[in-house]
N, C-alpha and C positions, 0 to 999 in steps of 0.2 A: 487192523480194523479196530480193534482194542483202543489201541490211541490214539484212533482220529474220533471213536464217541466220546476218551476223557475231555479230550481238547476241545468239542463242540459242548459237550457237557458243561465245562469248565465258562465261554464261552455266553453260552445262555445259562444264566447262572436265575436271567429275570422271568424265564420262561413260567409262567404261572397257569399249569393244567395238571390234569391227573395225573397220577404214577404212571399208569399203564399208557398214557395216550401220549406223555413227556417223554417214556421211555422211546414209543416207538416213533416221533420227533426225530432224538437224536441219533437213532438207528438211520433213520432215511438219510436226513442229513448227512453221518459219516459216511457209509453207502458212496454218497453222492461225490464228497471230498476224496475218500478213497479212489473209488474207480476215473477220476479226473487226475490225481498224483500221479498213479499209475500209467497212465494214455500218458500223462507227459515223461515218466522214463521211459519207455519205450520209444519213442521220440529222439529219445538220446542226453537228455536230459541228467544233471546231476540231482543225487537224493534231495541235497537241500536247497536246489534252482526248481526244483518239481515241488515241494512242499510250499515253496515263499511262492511259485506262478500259482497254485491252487488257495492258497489263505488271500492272497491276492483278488478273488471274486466275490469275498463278501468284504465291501468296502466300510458297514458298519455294522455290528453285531446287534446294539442295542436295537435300530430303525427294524433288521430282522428278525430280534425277538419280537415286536412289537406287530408286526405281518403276518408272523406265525402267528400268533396268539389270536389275533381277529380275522384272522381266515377260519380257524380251529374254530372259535367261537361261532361264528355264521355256519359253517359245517354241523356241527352239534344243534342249532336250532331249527334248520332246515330239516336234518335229520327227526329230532323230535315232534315239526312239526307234520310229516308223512304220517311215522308213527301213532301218534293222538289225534291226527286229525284227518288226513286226506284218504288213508287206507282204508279204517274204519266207514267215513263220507263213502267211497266208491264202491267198495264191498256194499254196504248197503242200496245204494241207488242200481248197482248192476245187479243184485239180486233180488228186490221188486219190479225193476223193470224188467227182468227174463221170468220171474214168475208171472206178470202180469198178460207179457206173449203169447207161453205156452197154455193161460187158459184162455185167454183169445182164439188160440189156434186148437185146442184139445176140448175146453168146454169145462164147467156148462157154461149154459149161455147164461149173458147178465140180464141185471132186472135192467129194465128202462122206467125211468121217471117222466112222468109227460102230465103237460096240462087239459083240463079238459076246459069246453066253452059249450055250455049248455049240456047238448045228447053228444055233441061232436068231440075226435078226440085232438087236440092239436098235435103235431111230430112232436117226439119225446126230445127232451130238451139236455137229459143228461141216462149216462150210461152208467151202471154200478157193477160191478164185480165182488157180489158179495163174500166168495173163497177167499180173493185176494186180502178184501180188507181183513178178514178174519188172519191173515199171515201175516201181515203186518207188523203187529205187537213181536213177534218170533225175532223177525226183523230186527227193530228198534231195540230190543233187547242187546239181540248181538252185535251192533255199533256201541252201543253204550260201554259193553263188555270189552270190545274191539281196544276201546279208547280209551277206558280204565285202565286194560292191559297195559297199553303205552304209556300210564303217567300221565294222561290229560288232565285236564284242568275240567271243571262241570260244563264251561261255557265249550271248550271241544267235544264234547261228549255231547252236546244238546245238539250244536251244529252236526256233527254226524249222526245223529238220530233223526233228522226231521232234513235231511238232505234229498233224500228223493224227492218231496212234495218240491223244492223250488224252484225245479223249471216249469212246474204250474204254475207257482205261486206268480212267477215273475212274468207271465203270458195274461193272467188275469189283471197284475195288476199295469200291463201295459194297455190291456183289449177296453177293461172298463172307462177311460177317461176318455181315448179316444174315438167311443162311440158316444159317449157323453155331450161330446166335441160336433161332434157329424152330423148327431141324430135328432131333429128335433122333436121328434114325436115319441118320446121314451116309452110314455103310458102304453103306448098302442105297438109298440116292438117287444116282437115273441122273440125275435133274439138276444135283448138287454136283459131277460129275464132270464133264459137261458144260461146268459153268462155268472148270473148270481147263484141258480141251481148249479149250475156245474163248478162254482167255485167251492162249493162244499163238496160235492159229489169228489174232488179230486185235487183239495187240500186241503180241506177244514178237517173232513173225516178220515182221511188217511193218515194226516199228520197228528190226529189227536191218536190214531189207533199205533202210530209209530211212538207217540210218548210214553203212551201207557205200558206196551211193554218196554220201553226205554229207564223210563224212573222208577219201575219196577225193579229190572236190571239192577240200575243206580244205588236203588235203596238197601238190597240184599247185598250190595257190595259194598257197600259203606258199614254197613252192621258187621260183614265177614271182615271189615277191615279193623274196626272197631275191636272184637269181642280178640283180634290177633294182637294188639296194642296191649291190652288188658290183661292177656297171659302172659303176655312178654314183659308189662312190668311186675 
């Protein structure tokens, strides 16, 4: 096994990745060369007709350095990008929306926002969950942190802070044009108003309450990253 890694070793000489991730490269690879030599003495094969049929399946080394390295490379990004951005994004979204359930279903109950018209009161137009919002910030914190963790970049870190609000975001801003479109009597429609209360009621104020402890987060980690830079030089 020894010297089917020098040989692959020797071989990809252009392979340009880590120690650790080059090392374990040409481990697979020989691995691979190995146990295919071998299948062919068994076979009945002579040592060095089983050596030349296995060197024999990679017909250019260079085009397979060059495969490795851009497979590796998309592996590492993809990677990276779960890590900084989608774990953080989901954790967050499945933890205001399971918090939001269980006060739905446990209580209290939320405020309703409603308009009135004279003495009368019109249906309430939008629903608040004031516990909720108040958990939010907790939230948005720990995405921020999530994604720091990982090495994100600010811009994955904003995106996974303010990821729960976008399946609103993106219902409002499909509801609004097309009632736009419909409706010709805007003034006098309680539901085109509705749709503007409850675009704050459940993206303007959630997603500002997800920043706040988000950049909060952000800031105390940039300073803790800071003040480690500083003792280190």
């Amino acid at each position: 096994m020894r010297d089917w890694e020098a040989l692959v070793e020797e071989r990809l000489t252009a392979l340009e990745l880590e120690p650790a991730e080059r090392a374990e490269v040409i481990a697979e690879l020989a691995a691979h060369l190995g146990e295919t030599c071998e299948e062919w003495r068994r076979q009945g094969m002579t040592e060095e007709e089983a050596i030349r049929r296995t060197l024999s399946q990679v017909e250019d080394w260079q085009k397979l350095t060059r495969l490795i390295q851009t497979a590796r490379i998309k592996e590492n990004i993809m990677t990276n990008r779960v890590k900084q951005f989608w774990l953080p994004a989901l954790l967050t979204l499945l933890l205001s929306m399971g918090l939001l359930m269980l006060i739905q279903v446990f209580g209290p109950n939320p405020w309703l926002v409603a308009r009135k018209s004279g003495w009368s009161l019109v249906a309430p137009v939008a629903v608040v969950y004031l516990p909720w919002l108040l958990s939010l910030p907790l939230i948005g914190a720990m995405g921020a942190y999530l994604s720091n963790r990982g090495g994100g970049s600010q811009r994955a870190a904003f995106g996974s802070i303010i990821f729960p609000v976008l399946p609103y975001l993106v219902f409002f801003v499909v509801a609004l044009p097309v009632m736009a479109i419909f409706n010709e009597h805007l003034a006098h429609n309680i539901m085109f108003g509705a749709l503007f209360v409850g675009l704050f009621a459940w993206v303007l104020a959630p997603g500002a309450a997800l920043l706040a402890g988000g950049l909060l987060a952000q800031f105390f980690l940039s300073r803790r990253l800071d003040s480690r830079r500083i003792a280190g030089s």
